[in-house]
KEGU-401543 format. One record per atom (N, C-alpha, C, O): residue number from 1; x, y, z; atom name. Coordinates in Angstrom, 2 decimals. Layout:
+-----+---------+---------+---------+----+
|   i |      xx |      yy |      zz | at |
+-----+---------+---------+---------+----+
| NUM |       X |       Y |       Z | CA |
...
+-----+---------+---------+---------+----+
END
This chain:
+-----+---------+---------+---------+----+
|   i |      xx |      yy |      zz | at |
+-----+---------+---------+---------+----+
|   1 |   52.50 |  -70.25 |   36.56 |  N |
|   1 |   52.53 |  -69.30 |   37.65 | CA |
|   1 |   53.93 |  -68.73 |   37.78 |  C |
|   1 |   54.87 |  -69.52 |   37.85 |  O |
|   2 |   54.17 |  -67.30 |   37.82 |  N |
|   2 |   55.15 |  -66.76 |   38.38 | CA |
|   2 |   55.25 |  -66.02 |   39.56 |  C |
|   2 |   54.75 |  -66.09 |   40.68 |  O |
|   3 |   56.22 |  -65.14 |   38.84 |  N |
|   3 |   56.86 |  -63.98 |   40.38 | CA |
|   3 |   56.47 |  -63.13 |   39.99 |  C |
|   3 |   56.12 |  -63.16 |   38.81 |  O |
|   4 |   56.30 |  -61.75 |   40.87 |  N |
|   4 |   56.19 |  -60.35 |   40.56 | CA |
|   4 |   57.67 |  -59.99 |   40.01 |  C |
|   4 |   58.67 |  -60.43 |   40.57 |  O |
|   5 |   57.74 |  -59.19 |   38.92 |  N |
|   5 |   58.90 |  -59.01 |   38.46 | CA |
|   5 |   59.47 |  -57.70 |   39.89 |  C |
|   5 |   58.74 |  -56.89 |   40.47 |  O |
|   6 |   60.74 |  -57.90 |   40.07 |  N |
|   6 |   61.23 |  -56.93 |   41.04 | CA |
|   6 |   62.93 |  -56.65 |   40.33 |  C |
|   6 |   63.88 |  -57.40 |   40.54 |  O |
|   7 |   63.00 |  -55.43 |   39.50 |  N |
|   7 |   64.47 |  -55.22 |   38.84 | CA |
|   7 |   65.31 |  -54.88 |   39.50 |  C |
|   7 |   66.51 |  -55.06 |   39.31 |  O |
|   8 |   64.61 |  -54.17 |   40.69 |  N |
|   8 |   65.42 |  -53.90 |   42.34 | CA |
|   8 |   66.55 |  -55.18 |   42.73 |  C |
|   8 |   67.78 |  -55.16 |   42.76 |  O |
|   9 |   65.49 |  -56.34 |   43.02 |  N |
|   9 |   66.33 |  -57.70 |   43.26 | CA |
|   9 |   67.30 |  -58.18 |   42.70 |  C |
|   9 |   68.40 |  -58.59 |   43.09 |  O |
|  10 |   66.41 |  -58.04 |   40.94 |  N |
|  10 |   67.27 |  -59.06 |   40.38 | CA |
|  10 |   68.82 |  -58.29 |   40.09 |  C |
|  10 |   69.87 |  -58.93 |   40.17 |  O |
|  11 |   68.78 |  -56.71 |   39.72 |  N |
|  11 |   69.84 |  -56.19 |   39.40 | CA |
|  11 |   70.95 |  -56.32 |   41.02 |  C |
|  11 |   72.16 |  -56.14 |   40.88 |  O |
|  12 |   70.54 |  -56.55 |   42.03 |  N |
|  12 |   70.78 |  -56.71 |   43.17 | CA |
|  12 |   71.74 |  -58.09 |   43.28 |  C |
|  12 |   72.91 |  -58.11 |   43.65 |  O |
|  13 |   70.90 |  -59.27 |   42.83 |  N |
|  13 |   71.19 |  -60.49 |   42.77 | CA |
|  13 |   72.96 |  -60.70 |   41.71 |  C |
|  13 |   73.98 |  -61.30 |   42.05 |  O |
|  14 |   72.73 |  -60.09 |   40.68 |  N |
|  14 |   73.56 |  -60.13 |   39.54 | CA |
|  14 |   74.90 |  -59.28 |   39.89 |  C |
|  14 |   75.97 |  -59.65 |   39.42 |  O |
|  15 |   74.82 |  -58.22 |   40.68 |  N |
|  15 |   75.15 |  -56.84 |   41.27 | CA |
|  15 |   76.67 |  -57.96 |   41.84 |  C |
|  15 |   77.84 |  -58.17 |   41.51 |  O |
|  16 |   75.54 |  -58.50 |   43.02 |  N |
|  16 |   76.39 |  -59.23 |   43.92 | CA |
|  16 |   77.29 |  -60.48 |   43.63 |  C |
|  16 |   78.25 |  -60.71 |   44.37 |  O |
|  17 |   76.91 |  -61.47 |   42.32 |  N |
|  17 |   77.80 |  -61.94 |   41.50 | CA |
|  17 |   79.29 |  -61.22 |   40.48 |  C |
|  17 |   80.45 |  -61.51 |   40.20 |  O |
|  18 |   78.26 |  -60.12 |   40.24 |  N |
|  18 |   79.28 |  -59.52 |   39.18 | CA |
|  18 |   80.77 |  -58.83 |   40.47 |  C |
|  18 |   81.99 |  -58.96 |   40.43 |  O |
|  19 |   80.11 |  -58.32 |   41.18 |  N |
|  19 |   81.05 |  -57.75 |   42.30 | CA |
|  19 |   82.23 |  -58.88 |   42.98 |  C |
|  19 |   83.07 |  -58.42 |   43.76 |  O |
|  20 |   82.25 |  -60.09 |   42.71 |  N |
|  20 |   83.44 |  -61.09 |   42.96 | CA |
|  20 |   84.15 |  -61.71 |   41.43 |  C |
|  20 |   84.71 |  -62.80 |   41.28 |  O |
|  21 |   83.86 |  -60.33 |   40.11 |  N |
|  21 |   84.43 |  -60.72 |   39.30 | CA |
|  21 |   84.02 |  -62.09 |   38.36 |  C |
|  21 |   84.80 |  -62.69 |   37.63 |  O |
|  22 |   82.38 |  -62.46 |   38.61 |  N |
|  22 |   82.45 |  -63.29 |   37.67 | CA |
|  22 |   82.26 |  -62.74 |   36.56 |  C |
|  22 |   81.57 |  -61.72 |   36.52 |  O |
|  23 |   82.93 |  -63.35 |   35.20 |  N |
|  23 |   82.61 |  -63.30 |   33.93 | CA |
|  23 |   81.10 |  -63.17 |   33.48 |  C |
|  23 |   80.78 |  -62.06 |   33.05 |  O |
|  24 |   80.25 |  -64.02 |   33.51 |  N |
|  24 |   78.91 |  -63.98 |   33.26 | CA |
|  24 |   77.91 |  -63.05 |   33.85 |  C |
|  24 |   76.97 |  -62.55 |   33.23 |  O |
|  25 |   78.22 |  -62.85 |   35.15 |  N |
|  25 |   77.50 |  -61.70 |   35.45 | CA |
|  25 |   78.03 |  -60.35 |   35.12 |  C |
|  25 |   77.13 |  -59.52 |   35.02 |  O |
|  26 |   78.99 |  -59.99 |   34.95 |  N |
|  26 |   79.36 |  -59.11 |   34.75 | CA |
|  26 |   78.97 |  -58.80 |   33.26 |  C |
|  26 |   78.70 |  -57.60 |   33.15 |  O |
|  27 |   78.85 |  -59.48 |   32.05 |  N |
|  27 |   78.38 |  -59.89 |   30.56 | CA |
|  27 |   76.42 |  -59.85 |   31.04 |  C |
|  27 |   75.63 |  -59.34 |   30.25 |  O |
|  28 |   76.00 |  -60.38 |   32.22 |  N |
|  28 |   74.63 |  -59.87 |   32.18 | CA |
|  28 |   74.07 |  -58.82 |   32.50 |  C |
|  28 |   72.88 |  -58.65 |   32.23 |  O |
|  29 |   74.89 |  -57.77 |   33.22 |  N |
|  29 |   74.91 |  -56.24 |   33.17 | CA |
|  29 |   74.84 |  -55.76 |   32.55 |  C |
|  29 |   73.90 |  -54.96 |   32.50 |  O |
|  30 |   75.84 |  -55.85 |   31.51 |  N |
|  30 |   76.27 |  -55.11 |   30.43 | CA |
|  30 |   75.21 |  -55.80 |   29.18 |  C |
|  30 |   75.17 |  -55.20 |   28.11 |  O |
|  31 |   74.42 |  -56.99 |   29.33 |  N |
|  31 |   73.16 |  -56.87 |   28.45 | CA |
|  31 |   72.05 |  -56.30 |   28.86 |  C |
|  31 |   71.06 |  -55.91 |   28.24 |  O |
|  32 |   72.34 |  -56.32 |   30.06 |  N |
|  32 |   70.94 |  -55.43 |   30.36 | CA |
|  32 |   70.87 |  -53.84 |   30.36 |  C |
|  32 |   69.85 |  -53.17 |   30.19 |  O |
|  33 |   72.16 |  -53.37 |   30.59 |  N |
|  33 |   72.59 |  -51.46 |   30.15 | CA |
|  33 |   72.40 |  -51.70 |   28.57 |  C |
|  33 |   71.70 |  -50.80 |   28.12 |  O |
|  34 |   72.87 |  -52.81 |   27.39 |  N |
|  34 |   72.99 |  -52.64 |   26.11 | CA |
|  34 |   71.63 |  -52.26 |   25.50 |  C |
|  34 |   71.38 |  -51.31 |   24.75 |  O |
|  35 |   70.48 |  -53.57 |   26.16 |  N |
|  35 |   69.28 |  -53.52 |   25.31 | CA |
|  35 |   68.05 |  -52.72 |   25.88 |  C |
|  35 |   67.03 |  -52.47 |   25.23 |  O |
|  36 |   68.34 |  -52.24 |   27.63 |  N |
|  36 |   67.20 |  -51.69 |   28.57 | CA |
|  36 |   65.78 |  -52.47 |   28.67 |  C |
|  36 |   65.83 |  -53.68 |   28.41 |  O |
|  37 |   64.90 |  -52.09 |   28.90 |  N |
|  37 |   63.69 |  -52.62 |   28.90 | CA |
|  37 |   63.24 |  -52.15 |   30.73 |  C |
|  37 |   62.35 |  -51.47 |   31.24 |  O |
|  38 |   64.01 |  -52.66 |   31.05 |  N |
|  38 |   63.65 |  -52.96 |   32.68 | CA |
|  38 |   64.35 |  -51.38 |   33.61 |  C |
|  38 |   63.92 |  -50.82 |   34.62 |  O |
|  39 |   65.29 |  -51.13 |   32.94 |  N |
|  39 |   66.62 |  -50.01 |   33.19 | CA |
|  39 |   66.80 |  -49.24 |   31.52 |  C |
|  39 |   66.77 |  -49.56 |   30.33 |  O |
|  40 |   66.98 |  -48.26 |   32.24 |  N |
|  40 |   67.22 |  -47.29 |   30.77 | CA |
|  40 |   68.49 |  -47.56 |   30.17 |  C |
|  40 |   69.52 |  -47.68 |   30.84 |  O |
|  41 |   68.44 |  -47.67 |   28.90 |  N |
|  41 |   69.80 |  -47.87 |   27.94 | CA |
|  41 |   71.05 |  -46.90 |   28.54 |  C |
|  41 |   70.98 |  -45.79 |   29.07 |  O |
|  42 |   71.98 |  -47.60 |   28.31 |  N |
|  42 |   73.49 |  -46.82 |   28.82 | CA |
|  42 |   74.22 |  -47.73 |   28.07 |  C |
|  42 |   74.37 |  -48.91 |   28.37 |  O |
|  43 |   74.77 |  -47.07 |   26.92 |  N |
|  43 |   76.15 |  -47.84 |   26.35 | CA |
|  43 |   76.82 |  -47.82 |   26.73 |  C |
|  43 |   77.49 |  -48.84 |   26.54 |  O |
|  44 |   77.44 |  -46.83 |   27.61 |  N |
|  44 |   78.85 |  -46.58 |   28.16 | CA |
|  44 |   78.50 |  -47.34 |   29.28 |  C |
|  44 |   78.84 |  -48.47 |   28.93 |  O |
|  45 |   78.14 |  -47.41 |   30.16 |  N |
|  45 |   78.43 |  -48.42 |   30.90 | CA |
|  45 |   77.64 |  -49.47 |   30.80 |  C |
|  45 |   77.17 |  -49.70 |   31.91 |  O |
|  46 |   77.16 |  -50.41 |   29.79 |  N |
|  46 |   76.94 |  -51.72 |   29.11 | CA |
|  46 |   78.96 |  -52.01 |   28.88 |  C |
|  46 |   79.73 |  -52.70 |   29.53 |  O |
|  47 |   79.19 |  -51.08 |   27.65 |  N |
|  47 |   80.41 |  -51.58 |   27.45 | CA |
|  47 |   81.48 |  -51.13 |   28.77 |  C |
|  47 |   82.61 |  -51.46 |   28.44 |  O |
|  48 |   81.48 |  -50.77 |   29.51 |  N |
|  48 |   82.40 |  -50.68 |   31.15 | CA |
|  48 |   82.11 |  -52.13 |   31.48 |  C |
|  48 |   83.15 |  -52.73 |   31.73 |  O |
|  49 |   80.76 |  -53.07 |   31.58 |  N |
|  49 |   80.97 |  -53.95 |   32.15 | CA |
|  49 |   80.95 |  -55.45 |   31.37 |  C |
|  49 |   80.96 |  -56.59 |   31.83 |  O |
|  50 |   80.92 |  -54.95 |   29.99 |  N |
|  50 |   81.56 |  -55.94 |   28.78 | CA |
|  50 |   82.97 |  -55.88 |   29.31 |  C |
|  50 |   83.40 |  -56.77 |   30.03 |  O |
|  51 |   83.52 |  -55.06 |   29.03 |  N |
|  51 |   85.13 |  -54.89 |   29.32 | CA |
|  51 |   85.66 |  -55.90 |   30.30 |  C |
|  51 |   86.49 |  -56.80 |   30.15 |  O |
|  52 |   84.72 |  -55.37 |   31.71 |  N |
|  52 |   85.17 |  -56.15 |   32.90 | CA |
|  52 |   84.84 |  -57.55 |   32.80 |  C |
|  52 |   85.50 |  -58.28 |   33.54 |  O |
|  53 |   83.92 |  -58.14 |   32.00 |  N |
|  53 |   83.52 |  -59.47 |   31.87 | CA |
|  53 |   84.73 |  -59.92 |   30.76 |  C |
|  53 |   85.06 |  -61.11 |   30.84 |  O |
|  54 |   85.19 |  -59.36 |   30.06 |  N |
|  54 |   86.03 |  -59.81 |   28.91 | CA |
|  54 |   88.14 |  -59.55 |   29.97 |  C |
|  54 |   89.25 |  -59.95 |   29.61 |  O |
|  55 |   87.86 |  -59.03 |   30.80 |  N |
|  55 |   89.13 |  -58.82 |   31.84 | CA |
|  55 |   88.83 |  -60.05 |   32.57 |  C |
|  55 |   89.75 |  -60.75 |   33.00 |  O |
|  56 |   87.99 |  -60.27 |   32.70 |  N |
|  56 |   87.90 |  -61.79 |   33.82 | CA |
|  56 |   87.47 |  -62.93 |   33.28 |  C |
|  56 |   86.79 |  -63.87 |   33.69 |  O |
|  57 |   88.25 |  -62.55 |   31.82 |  N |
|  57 |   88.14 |  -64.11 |   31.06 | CA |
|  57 |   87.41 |  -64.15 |   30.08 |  C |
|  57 |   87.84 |  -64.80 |   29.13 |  O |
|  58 |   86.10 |  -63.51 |   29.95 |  N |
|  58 |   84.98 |  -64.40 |   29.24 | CA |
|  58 |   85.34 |  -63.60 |   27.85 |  C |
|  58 |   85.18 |  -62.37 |   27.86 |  O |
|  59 |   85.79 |  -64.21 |   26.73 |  N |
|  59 |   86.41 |  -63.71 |   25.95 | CA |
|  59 |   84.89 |  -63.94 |   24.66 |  C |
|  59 |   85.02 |  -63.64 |   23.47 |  O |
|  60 |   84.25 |  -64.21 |   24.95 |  N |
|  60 |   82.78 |  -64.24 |   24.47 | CA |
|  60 |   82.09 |  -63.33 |   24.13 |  C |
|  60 |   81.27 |  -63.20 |   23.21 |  O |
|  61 |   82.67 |  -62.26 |   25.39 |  N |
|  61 |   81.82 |  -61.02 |   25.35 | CA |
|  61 |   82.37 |  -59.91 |   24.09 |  C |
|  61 |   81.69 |  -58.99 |   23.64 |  O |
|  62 |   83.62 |  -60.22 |   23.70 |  N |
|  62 |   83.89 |  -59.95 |   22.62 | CA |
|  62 |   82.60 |  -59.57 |   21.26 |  C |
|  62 |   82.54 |  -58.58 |   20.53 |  O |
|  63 |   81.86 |  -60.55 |   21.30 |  N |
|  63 |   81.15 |  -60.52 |   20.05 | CA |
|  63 |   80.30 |  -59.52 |   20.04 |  C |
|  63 |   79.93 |  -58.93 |   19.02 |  O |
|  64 |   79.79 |  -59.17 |   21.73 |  N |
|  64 |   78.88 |  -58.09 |   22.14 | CA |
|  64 |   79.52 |  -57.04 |   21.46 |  C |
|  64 |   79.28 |  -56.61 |   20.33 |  O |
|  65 |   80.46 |  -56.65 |   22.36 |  N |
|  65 |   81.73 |  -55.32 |   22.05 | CA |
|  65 |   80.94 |  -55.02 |   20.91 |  C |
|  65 |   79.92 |  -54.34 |   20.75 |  O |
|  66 |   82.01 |  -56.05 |   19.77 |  N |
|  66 |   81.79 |  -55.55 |   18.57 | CA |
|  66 |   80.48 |  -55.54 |   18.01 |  C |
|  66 |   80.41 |  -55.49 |   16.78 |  O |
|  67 |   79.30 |  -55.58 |   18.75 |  N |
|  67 |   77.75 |  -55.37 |   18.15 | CA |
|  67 |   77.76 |  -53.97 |   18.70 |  C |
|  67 |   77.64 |  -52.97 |   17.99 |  O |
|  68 |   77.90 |  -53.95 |   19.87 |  N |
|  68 |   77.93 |  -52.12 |   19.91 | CA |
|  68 |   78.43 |  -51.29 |   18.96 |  C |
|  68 |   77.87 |  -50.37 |   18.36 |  O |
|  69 |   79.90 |  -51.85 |   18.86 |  N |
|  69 |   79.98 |  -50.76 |   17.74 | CA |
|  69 |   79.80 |  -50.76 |   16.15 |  C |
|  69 |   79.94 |  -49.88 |   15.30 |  O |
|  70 |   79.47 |  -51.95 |   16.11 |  N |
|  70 |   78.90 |  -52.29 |   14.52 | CA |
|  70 |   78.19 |  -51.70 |   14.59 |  C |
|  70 |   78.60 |  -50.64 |   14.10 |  O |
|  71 |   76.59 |  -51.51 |   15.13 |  N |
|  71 |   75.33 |  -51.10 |   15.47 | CA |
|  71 |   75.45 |  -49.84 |   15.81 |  C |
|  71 |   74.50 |  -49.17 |   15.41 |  O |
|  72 |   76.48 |  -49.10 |   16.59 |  N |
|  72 |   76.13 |  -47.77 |   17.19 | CA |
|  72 |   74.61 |  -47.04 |   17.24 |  C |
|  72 |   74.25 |  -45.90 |   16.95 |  O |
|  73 |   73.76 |  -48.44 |   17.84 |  N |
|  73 |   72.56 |  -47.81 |   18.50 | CA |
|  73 |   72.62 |  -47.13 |   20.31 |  C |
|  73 |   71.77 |  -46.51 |   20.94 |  O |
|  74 |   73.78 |  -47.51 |   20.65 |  N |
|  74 |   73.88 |  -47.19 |   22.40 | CA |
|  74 |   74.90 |  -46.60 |   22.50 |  C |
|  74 |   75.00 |  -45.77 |   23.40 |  O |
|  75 |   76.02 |  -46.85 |   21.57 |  N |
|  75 |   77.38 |  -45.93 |   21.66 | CA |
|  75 |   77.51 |  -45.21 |   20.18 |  C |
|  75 |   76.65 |  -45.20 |   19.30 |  O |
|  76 |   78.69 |  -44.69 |   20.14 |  N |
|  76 |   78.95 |  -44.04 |   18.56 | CA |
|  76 |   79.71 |  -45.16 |   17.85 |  C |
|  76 |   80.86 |  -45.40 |   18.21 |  O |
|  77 |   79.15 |  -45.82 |   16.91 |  N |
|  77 |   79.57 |  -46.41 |   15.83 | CA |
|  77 |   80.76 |  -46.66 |   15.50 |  C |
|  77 |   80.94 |  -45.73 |   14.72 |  O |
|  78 |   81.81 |  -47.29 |   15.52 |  N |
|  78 |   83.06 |  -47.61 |   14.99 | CA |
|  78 |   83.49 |  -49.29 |   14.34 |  C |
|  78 |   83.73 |  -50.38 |   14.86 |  O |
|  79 |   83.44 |  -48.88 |   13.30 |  N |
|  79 |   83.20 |  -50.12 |   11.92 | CA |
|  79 |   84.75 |  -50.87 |   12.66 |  C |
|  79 |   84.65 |  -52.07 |   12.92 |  O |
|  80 |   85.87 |  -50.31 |   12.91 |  N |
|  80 |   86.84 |  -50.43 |   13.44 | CA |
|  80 |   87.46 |  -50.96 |   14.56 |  C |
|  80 |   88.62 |  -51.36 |   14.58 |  O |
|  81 |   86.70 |  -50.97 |   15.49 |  N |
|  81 |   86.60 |  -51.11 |   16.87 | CA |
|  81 |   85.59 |  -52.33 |   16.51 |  C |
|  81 |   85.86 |  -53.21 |   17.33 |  O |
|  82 |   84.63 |  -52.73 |   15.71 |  N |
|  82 |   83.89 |  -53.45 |   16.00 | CA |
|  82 |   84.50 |  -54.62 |   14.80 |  C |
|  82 |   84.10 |  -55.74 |   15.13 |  O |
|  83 |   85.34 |  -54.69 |   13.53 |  N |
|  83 |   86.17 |  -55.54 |   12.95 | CA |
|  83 |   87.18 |  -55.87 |   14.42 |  C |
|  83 |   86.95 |  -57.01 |   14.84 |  O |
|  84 |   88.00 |  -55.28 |   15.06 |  N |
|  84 |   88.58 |  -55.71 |   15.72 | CA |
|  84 |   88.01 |  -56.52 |   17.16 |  C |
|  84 |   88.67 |  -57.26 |   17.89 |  O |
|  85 |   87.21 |  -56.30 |   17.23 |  N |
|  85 |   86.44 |  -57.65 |   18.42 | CA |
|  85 |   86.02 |  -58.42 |   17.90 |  C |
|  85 |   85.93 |  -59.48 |   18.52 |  O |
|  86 |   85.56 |  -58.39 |   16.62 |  N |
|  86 |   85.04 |  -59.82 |   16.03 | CA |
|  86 |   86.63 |  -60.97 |   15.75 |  C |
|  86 |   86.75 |  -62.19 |   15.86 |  O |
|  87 |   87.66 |  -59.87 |   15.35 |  N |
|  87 |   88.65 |  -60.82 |   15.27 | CA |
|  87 |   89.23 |  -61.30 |   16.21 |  C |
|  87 |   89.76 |  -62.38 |   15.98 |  O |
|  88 |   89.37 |  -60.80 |   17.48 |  N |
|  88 |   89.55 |  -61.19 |   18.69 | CA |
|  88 |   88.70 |  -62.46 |   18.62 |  C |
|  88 |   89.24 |  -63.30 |   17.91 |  O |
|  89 |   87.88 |  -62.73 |   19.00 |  N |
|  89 |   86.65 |  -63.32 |   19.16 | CA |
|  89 |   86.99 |  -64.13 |   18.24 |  C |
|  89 |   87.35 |  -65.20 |   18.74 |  O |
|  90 |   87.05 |  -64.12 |   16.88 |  N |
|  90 |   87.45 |  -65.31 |   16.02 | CA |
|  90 |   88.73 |  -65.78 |   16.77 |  C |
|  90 |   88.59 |  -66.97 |   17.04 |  O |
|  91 |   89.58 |  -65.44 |   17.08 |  N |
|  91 |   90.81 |  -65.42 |   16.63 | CA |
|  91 |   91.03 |  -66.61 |   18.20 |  C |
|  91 |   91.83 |  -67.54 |   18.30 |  O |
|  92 |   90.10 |  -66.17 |   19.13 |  N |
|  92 |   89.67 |  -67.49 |   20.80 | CA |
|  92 |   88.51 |  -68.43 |   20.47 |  C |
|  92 |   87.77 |  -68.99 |   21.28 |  O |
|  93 |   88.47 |  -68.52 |   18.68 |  N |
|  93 |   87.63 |  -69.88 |   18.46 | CA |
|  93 |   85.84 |  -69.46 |   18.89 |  C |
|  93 |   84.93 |  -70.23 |   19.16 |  O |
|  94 |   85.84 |  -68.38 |   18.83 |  N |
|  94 |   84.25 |  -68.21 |   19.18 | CA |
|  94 |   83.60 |  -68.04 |   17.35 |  C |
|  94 |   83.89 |  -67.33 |   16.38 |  O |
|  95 |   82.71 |  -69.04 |   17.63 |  N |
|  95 |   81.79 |  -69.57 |   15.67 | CA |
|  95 |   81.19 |  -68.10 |   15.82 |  C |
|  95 |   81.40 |  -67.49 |   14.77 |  O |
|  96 |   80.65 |  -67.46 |   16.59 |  N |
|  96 |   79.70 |  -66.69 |   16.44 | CA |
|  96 |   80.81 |  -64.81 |   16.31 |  C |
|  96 |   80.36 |  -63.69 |   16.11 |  O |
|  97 |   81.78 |  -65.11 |   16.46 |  N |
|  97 |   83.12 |  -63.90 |   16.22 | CA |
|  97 |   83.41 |  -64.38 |   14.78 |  C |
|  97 |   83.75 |  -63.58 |   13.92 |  O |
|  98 |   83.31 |  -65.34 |   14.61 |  N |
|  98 |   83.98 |  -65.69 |   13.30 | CA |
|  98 |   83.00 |  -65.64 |   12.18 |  C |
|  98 |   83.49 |  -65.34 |   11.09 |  O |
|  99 |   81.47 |  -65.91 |   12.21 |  N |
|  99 |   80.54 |  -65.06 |   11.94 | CA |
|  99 |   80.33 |  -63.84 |   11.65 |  C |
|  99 |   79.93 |  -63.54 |   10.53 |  O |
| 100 |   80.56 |  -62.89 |   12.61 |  N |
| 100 |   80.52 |  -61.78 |   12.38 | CA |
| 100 |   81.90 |  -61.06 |   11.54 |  C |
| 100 |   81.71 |  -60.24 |   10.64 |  O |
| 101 |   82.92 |  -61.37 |   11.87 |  N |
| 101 |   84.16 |  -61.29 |   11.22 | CA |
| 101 |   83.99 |  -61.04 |    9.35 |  C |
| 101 |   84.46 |  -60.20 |    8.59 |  O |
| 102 |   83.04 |  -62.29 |    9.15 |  N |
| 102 |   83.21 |  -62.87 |    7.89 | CA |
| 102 |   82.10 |  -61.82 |    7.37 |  C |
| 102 |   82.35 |  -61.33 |    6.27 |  O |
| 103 |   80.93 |  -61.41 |    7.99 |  N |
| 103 |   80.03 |  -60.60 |    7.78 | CA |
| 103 |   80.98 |  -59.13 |    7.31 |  C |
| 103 |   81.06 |  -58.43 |    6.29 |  O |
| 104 |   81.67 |  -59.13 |    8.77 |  N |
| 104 |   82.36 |  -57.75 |    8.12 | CA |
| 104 |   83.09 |  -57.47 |    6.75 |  C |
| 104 |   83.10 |  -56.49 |    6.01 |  O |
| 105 |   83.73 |  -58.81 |    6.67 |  N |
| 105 |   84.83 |  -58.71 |    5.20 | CA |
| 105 |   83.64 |  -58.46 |    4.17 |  C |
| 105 |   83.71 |  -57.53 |    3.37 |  O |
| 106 |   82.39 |  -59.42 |    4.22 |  N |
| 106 |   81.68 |  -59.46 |    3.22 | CA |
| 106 |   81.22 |  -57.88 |    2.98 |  C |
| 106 |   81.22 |  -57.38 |    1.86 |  O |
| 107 |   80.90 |  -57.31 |    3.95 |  N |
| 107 |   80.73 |  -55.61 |    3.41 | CA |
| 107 |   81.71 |  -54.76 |    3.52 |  C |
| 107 |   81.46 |  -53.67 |    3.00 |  O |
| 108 |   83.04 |  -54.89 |    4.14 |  N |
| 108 |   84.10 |  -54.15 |    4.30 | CA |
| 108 |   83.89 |  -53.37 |    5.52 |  C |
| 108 |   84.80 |  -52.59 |    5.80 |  O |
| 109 |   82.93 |  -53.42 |    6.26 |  N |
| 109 |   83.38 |  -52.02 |    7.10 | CA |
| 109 |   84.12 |  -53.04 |    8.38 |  C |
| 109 |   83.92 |  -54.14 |    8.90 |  O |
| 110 |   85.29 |  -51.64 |    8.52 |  N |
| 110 |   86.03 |  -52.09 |    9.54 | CA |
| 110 |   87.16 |  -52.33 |    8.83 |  C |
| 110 |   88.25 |  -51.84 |    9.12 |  O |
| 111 |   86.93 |  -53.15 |    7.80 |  N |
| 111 |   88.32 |  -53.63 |    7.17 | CA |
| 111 |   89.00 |  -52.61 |    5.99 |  C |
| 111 |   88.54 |  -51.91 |    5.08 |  O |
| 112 |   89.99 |  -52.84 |    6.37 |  N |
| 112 |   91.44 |  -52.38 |    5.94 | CA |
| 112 |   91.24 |  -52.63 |    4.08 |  C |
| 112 |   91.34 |  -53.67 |    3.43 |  O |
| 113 |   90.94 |  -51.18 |    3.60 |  N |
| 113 |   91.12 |  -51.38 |    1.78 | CA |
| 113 |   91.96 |  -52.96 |    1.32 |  C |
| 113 |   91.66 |  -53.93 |    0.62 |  O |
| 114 |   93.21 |  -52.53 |    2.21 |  N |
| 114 |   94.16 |  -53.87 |    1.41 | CA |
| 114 |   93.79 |  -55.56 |    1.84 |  C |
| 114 |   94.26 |  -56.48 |    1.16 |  O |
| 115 |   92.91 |  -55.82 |    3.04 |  N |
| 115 |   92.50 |  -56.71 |    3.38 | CA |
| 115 |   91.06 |  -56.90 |    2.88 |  C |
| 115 |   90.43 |  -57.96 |    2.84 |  O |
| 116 |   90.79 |  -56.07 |    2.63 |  N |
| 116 |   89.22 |  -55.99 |    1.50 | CA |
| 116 |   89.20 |  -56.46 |    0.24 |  C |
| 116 |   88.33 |  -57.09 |   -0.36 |  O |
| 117 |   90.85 |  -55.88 |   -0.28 |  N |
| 117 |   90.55 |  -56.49 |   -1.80 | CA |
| 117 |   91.61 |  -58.20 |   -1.94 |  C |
| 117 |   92.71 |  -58.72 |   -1.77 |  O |
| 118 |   90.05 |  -58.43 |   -2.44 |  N |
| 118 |   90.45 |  -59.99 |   -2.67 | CA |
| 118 |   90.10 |  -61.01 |   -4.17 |  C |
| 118 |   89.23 |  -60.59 |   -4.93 |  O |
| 119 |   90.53 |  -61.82 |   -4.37 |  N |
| 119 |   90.06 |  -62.11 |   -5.80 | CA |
| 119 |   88.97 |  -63.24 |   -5.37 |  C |
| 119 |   89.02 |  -64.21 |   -4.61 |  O |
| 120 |   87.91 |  -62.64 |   -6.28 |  N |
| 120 |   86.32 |  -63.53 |   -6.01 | CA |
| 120 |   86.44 |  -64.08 |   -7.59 |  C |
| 120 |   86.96 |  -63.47 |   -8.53 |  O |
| 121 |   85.80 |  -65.41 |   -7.63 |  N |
| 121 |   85.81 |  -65.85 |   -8.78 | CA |
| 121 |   84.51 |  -65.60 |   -9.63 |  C |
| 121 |   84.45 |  -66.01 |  -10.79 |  O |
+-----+---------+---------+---------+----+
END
């Protein structure tokens, strides 16, 4: 048994967390502007409130960042912008930045010709 879904509330509920600056709510905004379903897609402000979740610490949200712009399905694409949040993100011990990081080297985008070429055996 459940609830009637109400997006009124819940964006309400989250609204009012994210508004005293927590990290997590502010990172559950900005998944819910990234992927829509409930609320229509908005990259630009998905990533406005990645930002603010990644300003109040949660250095996690990093990995998002850089899926936006790896993906440029919600914003415009930048291979660049999105190598550089994964290294962030590696770089504060997050497995899943360092993941993606390694993804990037493995196809290059994002990365730097001279940090691309490497000797593979």
């Amino acid at each position: 048994m459940g609830v009637a879904a109400d997006v009124s509330k819940g964006l309400s509920l989250i609204e009012e967390v994210a508004a005293s600056g927590n990290g997590g709510a502010l990172q559950a905004l900005g998944d819910v502007y990234s992927r829509g379903g409930p609320v229509a897609i908005d990259g630009e402000k998905a990533l406005s409130y990645y930002q603010r979740a990644l300003d109040a610490g949660s250095s996690g949200v990093l990995v998002r960042i850089g899926e936006l712009y790896r993906d440029g399905t919600v914003i415009v694409a930048d291979p660049q912008k999105a190598f550089d949040a994964f290294q962030r993100a590696a770089d504060a011990g997050n497995p899943t930045g360092k993941i993606r990081l390694g993804e990037a080297y493995i196809t290059g985008k994002g990365v730097s010709k001279d940090a691309n070429h490497m000797d593979r055996p």
